[in-house]
N, C-alpha and C positions, 0 to 999 in steps of 0.2 A: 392262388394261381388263376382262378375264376375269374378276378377284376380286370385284368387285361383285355376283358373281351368285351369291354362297357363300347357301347355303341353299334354294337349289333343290330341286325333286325334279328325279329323275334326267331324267325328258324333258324339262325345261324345260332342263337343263344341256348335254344333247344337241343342244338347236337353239340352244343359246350359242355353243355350240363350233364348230358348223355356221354358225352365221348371225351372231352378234354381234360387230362388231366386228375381220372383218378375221382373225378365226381359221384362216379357208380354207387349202388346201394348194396351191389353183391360183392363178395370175394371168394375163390378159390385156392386150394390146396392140392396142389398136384400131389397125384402117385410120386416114387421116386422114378418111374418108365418116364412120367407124362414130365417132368421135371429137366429132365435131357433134350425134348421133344419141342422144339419151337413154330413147326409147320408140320403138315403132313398131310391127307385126304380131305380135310377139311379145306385146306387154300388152295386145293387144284381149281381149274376151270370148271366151272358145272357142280362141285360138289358142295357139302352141304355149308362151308366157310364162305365162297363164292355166293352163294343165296343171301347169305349177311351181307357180304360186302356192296353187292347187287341193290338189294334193299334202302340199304344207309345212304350210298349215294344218291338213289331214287325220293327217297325222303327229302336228301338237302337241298335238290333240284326241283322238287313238289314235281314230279314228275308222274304223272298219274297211270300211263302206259307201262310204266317200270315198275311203278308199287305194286299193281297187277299183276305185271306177270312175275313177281319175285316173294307175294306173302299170298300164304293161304285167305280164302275169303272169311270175310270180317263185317260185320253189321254197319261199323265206322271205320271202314279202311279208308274211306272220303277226307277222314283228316287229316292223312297225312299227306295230301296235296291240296289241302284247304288254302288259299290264301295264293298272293304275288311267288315266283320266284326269288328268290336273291340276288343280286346284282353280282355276274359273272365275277370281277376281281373277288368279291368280299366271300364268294365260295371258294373259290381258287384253294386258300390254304387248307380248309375242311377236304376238299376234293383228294387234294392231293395225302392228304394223311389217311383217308381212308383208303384209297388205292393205292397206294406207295408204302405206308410207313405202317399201318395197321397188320395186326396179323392175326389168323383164326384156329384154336384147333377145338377136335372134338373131345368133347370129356369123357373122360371111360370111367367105367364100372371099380368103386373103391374109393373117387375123386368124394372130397367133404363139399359141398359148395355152403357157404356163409348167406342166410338170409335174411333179411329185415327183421325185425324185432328179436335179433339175438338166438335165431332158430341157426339149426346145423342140418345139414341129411348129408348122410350118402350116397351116391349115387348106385343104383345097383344093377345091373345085368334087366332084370323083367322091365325097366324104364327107358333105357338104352338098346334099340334095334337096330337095324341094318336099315329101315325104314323112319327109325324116330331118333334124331340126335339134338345133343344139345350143345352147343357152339360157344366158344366164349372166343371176345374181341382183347386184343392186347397191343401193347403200344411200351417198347423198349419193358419189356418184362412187365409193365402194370398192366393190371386191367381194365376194361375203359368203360364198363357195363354189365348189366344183369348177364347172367347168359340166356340166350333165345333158343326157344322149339327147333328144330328143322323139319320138315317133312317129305319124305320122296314122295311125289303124286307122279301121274302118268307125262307130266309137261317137265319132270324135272323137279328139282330140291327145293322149296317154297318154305319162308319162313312165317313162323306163329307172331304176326306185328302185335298181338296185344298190350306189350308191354310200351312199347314206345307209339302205341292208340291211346293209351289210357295218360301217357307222361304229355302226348301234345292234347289233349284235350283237355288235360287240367290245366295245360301252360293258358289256354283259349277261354277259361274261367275269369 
């Protein structure tokens, strides 16, 4: 599914990798609650789904104003507006899948999340606050990525970008 995206420039191939199709290196196992549960406080406006969706767009735009104000501060938060924009048409259909077709909710306490090297956890209650969530991105029931931090700070919901610092900094390798 990945080869269809041969000609990319490099940031649009970045959130391929990241978002298209299933790429991801994480997986989730819903509760049977979260399982019924396709949206909910997470993809309100302002909440902690919106702060993902905030972000990813701002990423594909290399928008430096927006990574700002949508991920907590970062050493190398610089990279992920490193470099040209995209050429408006060739973002167009990322754009639109993140805003449109993307969906976010919050993992709650009981949820397995699947991790790289064949590791499992459960989510538990002491990890998960009213303050500290962890967001997962989905697209027609798959999932499109790791799931990210959220954090409430006094400006509003701000995500933990390390994860997609560290995946475009190695892409810059």
């Amino acid at each position: 599914m990945c080869t269809r995206l041969a000609g990319l420039n490099a940031v649009l191939l970045l959130f391929a990798l990241l978002l298209v199709g299933g790429c991801g290196e994480a997986t989730v196992e819903p509760t049977p609650h979260e399982a019924e549960q396709t949206t909910g406080e997470a993809d309100e406006a302002g909440g902690p789904g919106d702060a993902v969706r905030r972000l990813l767009v701002a990423v594909l735009l290399r928008d430096e104003q927006a990574v700002r104000a949508s991920a907590l501060p970062h050493e190398n938060l610089h990279a992920l507006w490193a470099g040209e924009p995209p050429e408006e048409e060739r973002a167009k259909p990322f754009r639109r899948m993140l805003e449109q077709e993307m969906t976010t909710r919050q993992l709650q306490p009981g949820e397995t999340v699947a991790l790289p090297g064949s590791q499992q956890h459960v989510l538990s209650e002491e990890v998960l606050t009213d303050d500290r969530q962890l967001v997962i991105a989905e697209r027609e029931g798959e999932t499109l990525m790791a799931p990210l931090w959220v954090e409430r700070t006094e400006e509003g919901w701000r995500v933990d970008a390390g994860p997609l610092i560290a995946a475009e900094m190695m892409r810059q390798q």
